[in-house]
DODOSE-301284 format. One line per 2 residues: their letters; for each residue x, y, z of N, C-alpha, C. Coordinates in steps of 0.001 Angstrom, whole numbers. Layout:
BEGIN
A> X Y Z X Y Z X Y Z | ...
END
This chain:
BEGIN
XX> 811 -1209 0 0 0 0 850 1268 0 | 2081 1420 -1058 2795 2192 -948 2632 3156 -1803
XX> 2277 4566 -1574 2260 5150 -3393 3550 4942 -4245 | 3163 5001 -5661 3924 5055 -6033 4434 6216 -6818
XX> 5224 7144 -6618 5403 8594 -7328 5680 8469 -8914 | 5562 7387 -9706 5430 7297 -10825 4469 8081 -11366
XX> 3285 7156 -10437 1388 7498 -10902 1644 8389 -10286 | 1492 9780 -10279 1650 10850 -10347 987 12184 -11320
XX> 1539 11297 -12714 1866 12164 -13807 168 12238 -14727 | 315 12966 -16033 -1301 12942 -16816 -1267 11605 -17212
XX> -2028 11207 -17135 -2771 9750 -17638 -3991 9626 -17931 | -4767 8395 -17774 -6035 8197 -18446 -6262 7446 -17181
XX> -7869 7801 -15973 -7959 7652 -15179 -8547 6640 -15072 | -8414 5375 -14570 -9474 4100 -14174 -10703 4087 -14476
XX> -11340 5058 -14088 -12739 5294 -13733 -13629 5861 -14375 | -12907 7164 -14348 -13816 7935 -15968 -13933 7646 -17404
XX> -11808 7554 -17397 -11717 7040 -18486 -10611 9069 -19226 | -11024 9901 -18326 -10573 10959 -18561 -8872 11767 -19077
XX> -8861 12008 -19654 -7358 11933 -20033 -6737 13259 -18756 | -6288 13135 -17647 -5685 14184 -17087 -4992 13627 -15621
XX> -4401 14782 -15203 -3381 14142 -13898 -4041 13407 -12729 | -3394 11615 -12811 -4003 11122 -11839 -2779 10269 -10857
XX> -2761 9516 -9656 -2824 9428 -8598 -3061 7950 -8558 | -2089 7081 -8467 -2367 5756 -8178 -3287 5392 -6166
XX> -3965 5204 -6257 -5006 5019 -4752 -5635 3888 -4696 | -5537 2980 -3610 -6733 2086 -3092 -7394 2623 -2343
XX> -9226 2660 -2650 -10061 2683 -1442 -10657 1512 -1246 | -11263 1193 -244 -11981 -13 709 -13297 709 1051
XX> -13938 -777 1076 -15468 -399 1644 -16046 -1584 1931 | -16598 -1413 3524 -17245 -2707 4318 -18276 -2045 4411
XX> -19405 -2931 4538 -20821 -3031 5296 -21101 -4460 5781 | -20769 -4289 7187 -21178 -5424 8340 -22786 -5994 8031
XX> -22676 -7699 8662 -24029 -7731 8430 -24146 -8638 9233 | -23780 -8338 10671 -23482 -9530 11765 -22743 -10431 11534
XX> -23503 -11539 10890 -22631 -12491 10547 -22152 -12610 9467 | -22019 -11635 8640 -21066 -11574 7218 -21048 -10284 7125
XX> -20124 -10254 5996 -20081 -8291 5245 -19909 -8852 4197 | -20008 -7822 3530 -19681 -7462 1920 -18589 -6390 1685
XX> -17858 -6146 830 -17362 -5730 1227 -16368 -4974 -1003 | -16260 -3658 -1398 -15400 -3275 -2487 -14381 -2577 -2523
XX> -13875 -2610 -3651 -12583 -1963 -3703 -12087 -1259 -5082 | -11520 -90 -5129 -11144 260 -6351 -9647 985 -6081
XX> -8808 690 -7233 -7612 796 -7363 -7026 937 -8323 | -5980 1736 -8530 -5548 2202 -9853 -5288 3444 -9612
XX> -4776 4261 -11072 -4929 5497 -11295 -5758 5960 -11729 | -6248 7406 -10703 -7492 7796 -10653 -7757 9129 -10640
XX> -8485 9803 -11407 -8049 11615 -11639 -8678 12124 -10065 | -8465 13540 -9986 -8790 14053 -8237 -10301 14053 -8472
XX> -11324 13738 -9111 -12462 13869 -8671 -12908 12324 -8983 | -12419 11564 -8876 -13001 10126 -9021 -12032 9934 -7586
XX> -11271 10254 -7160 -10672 10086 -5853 -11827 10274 -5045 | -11858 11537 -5260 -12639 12342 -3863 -13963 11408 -3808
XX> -14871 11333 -4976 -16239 10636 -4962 -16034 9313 -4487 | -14514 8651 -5081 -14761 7008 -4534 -14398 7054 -2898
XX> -13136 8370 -2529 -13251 8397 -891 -14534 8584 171 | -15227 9393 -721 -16101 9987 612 -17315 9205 280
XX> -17552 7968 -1021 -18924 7301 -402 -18296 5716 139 | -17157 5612 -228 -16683 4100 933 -15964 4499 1890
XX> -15497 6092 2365 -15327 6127 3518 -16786 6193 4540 | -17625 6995 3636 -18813 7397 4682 -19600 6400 5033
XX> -19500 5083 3653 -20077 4011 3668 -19749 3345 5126 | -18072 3078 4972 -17933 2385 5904 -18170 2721 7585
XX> -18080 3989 7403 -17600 4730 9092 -19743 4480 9740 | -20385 4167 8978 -21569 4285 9414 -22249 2577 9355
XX> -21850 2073 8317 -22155 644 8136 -21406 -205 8286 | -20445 -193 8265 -18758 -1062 8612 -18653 -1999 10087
XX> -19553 -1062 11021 -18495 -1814 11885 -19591 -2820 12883 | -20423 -3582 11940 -21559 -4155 12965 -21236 -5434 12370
XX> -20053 -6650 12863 -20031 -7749 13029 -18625 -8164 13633 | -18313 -9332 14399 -17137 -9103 14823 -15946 -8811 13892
XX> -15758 -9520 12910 -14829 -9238 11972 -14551 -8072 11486 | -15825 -6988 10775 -15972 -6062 10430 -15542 -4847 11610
XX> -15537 -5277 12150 -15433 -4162 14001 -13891 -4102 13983 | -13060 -4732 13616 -11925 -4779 13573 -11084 -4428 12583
XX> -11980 -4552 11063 -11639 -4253 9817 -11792 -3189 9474 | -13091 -2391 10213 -13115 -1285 9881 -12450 65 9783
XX> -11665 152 11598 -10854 1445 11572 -9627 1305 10829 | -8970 100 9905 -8036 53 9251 -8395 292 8152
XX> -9659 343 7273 -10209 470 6213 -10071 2032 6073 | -10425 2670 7571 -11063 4072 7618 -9191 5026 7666
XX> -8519 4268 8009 -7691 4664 8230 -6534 4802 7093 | -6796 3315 6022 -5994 3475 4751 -6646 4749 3708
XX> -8259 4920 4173 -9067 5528 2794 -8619 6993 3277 | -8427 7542 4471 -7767 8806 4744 -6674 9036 4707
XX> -5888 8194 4684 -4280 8844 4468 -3874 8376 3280 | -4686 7984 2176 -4848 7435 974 -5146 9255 -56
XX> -6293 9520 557 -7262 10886 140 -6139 12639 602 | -5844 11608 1623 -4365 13016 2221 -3901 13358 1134
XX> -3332 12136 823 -1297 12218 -200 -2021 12505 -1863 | -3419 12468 -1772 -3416 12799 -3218 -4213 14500 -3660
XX> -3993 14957 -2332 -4738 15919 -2183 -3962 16972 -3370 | -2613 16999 -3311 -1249 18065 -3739 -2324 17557 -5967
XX> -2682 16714 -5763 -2959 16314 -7522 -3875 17236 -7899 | -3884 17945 -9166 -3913 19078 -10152 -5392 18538 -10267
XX> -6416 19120 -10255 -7577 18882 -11039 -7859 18785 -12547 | -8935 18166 -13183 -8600 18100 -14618 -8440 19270 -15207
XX> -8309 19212 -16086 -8416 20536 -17256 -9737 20604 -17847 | -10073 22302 -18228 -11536 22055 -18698 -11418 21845 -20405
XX> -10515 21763 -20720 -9750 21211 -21972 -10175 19712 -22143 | -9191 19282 -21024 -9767 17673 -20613 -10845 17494 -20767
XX> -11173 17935 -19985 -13334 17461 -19583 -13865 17594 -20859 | -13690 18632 -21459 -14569 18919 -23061 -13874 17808 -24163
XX> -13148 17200 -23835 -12547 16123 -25286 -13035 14741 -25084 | -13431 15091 -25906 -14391 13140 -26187 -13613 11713 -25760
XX> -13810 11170 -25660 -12627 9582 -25339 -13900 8288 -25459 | -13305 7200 -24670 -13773 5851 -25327 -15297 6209 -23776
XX> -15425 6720 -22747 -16294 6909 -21729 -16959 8439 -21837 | -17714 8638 -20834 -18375 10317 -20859 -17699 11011 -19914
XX> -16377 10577 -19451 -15792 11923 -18619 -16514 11834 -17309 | -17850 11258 -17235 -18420 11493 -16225 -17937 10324 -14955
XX> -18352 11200 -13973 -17686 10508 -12558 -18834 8665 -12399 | -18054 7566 -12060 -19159 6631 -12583 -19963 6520 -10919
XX> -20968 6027 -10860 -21402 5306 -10039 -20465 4388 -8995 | -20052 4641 -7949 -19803 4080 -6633 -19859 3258 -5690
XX> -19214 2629 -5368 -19183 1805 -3852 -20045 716 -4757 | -20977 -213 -3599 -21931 -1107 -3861 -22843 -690 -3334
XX> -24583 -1186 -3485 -25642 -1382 -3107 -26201 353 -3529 | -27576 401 -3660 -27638 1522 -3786 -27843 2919 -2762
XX> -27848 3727 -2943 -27863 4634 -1762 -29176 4526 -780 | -30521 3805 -1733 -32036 3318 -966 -31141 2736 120
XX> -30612 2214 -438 -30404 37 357 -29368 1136 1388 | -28515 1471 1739 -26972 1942 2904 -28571 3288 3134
XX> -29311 4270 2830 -30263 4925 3775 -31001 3368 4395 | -31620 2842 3778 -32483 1936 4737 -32117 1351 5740
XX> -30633 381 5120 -29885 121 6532 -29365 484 7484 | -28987 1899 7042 -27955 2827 8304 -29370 2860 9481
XX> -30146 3225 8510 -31542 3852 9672 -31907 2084 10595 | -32044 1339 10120 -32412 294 10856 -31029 388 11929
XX> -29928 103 11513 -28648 -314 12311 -29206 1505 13201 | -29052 2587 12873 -28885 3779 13616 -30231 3259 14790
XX> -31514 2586 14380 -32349 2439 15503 -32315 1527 16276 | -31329 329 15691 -30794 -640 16785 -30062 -342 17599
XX> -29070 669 17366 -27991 1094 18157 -28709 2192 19090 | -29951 2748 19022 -30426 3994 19839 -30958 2649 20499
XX> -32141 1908 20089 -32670 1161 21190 -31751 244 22008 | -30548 -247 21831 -29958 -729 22828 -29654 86 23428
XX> -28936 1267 23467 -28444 2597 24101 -29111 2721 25534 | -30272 2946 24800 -31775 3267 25674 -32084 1925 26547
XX> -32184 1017 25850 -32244 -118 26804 -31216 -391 27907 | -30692 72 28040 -29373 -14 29170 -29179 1233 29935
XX> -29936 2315 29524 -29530 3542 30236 -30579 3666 31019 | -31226 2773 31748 -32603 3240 32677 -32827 4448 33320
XX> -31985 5114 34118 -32150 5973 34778 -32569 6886 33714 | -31678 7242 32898 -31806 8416 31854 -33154 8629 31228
XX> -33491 7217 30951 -34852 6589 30344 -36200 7320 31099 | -35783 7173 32214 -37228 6690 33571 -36988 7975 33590
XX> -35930 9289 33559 -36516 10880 33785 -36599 11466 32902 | -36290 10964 31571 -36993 11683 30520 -37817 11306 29452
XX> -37937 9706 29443 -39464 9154 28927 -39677 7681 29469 | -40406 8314 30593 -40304 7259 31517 -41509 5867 30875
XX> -42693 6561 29930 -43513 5239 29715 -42410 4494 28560 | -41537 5043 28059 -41202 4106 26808 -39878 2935 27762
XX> -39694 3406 28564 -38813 2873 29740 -39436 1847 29948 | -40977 1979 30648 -41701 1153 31252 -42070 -272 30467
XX> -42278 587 29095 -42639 -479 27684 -41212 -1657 27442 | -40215 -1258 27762 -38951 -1645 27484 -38671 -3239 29104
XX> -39264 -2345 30132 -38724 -3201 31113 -39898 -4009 32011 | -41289 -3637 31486 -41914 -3942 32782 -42404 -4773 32761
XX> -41940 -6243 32175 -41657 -7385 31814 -41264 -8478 33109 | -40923 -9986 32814 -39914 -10270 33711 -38777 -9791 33518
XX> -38228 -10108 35103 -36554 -9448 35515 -35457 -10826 34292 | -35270 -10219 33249 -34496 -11252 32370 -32671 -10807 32338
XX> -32340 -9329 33125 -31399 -8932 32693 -30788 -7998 33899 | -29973 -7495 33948 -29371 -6644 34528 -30555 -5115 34997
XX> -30536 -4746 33558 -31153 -3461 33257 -32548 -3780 33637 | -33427 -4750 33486 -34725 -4887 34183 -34549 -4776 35572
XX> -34005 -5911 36555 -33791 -5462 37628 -33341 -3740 38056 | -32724 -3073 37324 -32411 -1793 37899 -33950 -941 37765
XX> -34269 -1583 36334 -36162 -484 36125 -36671 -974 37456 | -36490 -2072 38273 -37634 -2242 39029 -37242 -1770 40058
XX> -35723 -1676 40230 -35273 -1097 41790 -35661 461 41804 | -35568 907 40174 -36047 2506 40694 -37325 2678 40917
XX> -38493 1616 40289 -40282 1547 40706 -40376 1242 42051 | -39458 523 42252 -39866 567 44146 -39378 1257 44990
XX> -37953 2305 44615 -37748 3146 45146 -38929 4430 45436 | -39309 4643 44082 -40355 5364 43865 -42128 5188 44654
XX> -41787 3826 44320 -43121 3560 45269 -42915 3850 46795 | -42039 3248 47454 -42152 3613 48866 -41926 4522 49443
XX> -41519 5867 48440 -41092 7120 48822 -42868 7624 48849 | -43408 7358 47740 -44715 8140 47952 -45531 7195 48986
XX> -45515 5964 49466 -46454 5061 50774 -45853 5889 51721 | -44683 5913 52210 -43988 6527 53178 -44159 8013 53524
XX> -45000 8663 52516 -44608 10031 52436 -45656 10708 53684 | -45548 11374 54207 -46238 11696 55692 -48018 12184 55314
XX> -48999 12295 56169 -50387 12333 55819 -50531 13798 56364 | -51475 14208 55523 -51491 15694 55844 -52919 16184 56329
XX> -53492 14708 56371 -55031 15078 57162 -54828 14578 58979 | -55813 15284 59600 -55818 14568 60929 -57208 13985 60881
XX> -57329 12810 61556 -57956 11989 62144 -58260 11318 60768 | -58933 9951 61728 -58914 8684 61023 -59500 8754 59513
XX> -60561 9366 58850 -61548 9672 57886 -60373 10225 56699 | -59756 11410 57377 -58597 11979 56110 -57568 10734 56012
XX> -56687 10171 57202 -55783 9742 56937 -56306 8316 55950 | -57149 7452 56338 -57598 6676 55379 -58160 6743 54257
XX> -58616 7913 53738 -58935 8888 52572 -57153 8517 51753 | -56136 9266 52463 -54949 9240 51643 -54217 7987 51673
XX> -54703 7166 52632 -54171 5440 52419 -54291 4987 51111 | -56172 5524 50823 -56554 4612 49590 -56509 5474 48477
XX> -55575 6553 48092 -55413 7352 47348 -54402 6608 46664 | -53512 5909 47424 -52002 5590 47236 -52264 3929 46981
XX> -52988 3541 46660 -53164 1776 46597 -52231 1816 45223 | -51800 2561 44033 -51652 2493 42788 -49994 2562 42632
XX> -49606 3208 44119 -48002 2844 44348 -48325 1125 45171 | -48944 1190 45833 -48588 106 46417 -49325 -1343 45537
XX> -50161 -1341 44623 -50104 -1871 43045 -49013 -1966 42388 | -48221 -1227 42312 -47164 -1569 41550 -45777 -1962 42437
XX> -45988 -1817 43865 -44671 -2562 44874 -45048 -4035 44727 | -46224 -4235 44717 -46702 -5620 44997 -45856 -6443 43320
XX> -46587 -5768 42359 -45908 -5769 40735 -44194 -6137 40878 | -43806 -5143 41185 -42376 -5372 41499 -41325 -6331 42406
XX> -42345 -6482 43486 -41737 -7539 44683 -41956 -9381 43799 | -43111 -9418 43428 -43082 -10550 42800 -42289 -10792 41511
XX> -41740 -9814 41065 -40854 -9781 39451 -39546 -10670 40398 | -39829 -9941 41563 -38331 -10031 42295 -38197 -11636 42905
XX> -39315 -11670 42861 -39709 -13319 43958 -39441 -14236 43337 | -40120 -14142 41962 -40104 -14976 40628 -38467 -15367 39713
XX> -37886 -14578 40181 -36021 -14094 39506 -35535 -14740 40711 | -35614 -14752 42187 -34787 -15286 42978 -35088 -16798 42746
XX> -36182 -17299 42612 -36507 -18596 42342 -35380 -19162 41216 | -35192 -18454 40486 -34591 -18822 38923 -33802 -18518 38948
XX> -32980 -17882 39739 -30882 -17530 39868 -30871 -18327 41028 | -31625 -18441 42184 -31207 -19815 42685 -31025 -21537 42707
XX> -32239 -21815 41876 -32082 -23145 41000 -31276 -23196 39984 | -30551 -22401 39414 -29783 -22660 38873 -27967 -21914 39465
XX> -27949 -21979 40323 -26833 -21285 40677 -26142 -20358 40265 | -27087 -19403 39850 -26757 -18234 39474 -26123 -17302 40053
XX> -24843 -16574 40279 -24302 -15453 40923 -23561 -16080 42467 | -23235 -17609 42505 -22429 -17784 43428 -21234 -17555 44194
XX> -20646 -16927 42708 -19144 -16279 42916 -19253 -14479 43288 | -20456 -14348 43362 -20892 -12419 43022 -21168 -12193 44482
XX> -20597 -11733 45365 -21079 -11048 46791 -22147 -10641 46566 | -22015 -9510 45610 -23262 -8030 45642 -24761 -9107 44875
XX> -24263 -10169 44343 -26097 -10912 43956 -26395 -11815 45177 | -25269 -12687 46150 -25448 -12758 46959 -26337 -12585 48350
XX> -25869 -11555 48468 -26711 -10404 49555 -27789 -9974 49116 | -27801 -10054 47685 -29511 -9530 47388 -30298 -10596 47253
XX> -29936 -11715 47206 -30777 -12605 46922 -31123 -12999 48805 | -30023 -13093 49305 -30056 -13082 50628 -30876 -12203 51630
XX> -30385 -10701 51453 -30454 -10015 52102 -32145 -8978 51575 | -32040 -8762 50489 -32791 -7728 50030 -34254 -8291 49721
XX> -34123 -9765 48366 -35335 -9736 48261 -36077 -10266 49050 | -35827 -10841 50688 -36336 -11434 51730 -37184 -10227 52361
XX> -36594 -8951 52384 -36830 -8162 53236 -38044 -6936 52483 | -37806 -7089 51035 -38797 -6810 50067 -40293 -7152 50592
XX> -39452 -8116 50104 -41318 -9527 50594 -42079 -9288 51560 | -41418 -8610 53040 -41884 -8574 54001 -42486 -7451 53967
XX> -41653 -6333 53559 -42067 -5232 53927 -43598 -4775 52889 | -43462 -5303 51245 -44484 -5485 50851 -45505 -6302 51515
XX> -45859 -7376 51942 -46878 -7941 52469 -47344 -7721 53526 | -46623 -6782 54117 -46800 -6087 56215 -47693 -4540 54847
XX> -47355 -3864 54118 -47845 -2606 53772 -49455 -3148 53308 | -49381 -4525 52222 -50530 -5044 51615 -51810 -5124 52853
XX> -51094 -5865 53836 -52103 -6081 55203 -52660 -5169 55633 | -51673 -3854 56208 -52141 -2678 56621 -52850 -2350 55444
XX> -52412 -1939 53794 -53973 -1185 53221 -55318 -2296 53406 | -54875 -3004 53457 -56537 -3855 53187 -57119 -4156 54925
XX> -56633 -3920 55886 -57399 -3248 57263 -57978 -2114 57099 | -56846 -1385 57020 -58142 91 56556 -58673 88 55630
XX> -58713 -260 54227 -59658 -11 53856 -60957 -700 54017 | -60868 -1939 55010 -62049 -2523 55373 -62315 -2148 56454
XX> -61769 -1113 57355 -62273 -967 58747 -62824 983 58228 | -64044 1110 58295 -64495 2589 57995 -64187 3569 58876
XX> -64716 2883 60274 -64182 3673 61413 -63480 2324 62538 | -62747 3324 63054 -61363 2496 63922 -61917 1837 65212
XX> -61975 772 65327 -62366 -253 66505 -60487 -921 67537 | -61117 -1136 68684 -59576 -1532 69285 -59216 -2575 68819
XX> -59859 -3527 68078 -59000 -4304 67571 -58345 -4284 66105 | -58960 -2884 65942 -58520 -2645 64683 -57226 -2099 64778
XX> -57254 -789 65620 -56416 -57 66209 -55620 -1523 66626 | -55387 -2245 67458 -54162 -3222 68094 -53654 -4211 66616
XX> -54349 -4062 65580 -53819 -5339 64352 -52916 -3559 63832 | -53380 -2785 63951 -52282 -1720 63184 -51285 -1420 63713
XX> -51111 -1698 65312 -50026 -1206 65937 -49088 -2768 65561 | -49613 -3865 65522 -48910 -4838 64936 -48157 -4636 63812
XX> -48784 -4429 62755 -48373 -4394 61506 -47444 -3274 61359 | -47453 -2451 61741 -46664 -949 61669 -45120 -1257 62578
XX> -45597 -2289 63659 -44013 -2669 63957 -43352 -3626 63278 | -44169 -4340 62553 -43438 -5267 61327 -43546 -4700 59795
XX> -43369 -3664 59833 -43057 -2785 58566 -42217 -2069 58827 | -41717 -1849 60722 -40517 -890 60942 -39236 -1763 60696
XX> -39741 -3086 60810 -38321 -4027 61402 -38121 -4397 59699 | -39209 -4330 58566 -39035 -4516 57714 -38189 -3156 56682
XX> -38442 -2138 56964 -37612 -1541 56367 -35961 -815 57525 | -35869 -1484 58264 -34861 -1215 58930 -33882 -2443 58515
XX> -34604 -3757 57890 -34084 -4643 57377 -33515 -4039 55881 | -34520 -3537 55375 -33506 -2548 53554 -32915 -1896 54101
XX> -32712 -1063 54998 -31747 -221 55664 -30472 -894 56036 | -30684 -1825 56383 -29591 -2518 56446 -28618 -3465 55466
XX> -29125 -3870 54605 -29150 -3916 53257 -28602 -3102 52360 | -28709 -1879 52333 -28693 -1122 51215 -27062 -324 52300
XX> -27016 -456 53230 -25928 303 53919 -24673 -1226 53780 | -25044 -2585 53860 -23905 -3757 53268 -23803 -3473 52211
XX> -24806 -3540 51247 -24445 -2883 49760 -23309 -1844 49509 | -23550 -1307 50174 -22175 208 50269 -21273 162 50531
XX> -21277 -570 51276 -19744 -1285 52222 -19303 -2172 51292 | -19669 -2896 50653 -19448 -3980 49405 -18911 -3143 48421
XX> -19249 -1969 48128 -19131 -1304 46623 -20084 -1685 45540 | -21235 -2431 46298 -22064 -2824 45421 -23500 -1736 44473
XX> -23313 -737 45323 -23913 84 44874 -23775 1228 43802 | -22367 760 42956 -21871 1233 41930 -22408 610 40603
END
């Protein structure tokens, strides 16, 4: 891949066919296709505007379609890298003459058609590959997802826990949920505060949603020994989704007392002072949890 300062001089260009100063050049051009590419090439001496046109549609080809298979991922920045310092060294070459251009020969002077496939086919595909590459993006960036379009988030994860990134959608729905159950009552006496109990059934609808995603996944990384060597899955399988469970099914109990008790009887009143101390020990249990997590570095 050496120039050669011979090709240099006026000649008759590969491509056009044009009689004027050309530039011996290889360009390359991949388009990945997972499990195969395709892949052209043109070479020879070539006048400066059959350069430039064959650089910039198998460079642009490649830098956008090139690099989606393993092979191609590797082939590519050397492709991208010969077709630019290829396009450099021939930059100093004389453009044709308009002498040139106006004299008839065995072709039309004109610049030919390019690369492979047609420009439909590399728009159709870039756009498919450009929306595969946004939806994985997106599929892995939850947080980002959940504060700035949180239903297409929801559409994406609120599934079973199959992955990494599902489990995180659900750790931020239950973060979310127990911030608003937890959140303090702003009526007094029994009529308001159970008014805003059953306001909130639609967070605690979706803790219940979430605790079982969670119930259902520990079942299935523990029969199969999933995450034995992992501290931080460890402790959650251990530590967290035990304490989930509880604290969801101590909150489930308490809404469905009040909302079946209209007005407060002592034994209603004594099953709430129950339940409210096994929802303290239950989230003093995530508290404890989420503070080993930290200490682990697991919360990175």
């Amino acid at each position: 891949m050496v120039d050669n300062p011979s090709n240099t001089a006026d000649g008759v260009c590969k491509a056009c066919g044009l009689q004027a100063p050309t530039k011996y050049v290889e360009f390359y051009q991949n388009i990945g296709f997972v499990v195969t590419r395709q892949s052209a090439k043109i070479e020879g001496n070539l006048c400066r505007n059959c350069i430039r046109a064959y650089f910039r549609s198998f460079t642009v080809t490649t830098l956008f379609l090139g690099w989606w298979g393993v092979i191609s991922f590797f082939i590519t920045p050397l492709i991208l890298l010969n077709n630019i310092t290829r396009y450099l060294l021939s930059l100093s070459l004389r453009e044709p003459s308009l002498a040139a251009m106006n004299t008839p020969f065995s072709s039309t002077g004109q610049i030919p058609n390019v690369g492979t496939h047609s420009r439909s086919f590399k728009l159709i595909y870039g756009a498919i590959v450009c929306a595969g590459v946004v939806g994985f993006v997106a599929y892995q960036s939850v947080d980002f997802m959940e504060r700035h379009v949180p239903r297409i988030n929801g559409a994406m994860h609120n599934g079973e826990i199959s992955d990494e990134s599902d489990g995180e959608y659900a750790g931020l729905q239950i973060a979310k949920d127990i911030e608003a159950l937890s959140a303090e009552y702003k009526g007094k006496g029994w009529a308001a505060i159970r008014s805003e109990v059953l306001s909130r059934e639609p967070y605690l609808n979706d803790l219940k949603q979430q605790n079982e995603k969670f119930q259902q996944r520990t079942v299935v990384e523990k029969n199969a020994n999933l995450g034995n060597g992992d501290p931080c899955e460890q402790i959650a399988l251990n530590e967290f989704v035990p304490s989930l469970n509880k604290y969801t099914n101590t909150l489930d109990a308490e809404f469905s007392l009040i909302k079946s008790t209209p007005q407060p009887t002592p034994l209603a009143l004594k099953s709430l002072d129950d339940l409210s101390s096994r929802e303290n020990e239950a989230r003093n249990q995530l508290a404890t949890y989420f503070d080993s997590a930290k200490a682990k570095g697991c919360d990175k």
